[in-house]
C-alpha positions in Angstrom: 107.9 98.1 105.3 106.3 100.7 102.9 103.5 99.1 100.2 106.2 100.1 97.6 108.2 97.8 99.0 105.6 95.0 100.0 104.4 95.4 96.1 108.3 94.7 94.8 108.7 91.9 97.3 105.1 90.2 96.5 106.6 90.4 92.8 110.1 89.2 93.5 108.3 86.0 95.3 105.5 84.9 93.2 105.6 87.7 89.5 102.2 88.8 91.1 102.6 92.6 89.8 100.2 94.9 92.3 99.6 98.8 92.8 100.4 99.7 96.2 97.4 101.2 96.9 95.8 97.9 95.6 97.5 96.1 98.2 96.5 98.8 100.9 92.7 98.7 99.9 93.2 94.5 100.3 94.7 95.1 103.9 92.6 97.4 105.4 89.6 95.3 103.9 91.7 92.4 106.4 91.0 94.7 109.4 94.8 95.2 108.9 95.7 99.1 110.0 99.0 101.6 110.3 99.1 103.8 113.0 102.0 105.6 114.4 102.4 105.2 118.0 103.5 108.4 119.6 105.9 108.4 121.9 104.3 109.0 125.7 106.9 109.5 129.2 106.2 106.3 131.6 103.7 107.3 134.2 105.2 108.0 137.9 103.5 104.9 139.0 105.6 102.2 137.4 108.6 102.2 139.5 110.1 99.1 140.7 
């Protein structure tokens, strides 16, 4: 979910209008972070 979309469904629930970036700031201040996971090949190890 992108914060436009968190920001339209935070209105839709409760009329609380917020700035995306308002809502990221907020998050982040939560310890809440984004980062995209890159995609890595399964070691050789790991086979069954």
């Amino acid at each position: 979910m992108t914060m436009p979309e968190l920001a339209g469904a935070l209105a839709d629930a409760t009329g609380v209008q917020a700035h995306p970036d308002a809502i990221g700031r907020f998050l982040r201040k939560l310890g809440f972070t984004y980062k995209k996971s890159r995609w890595s090949q399964p070691s050789g190890g790991a086979h069954g």
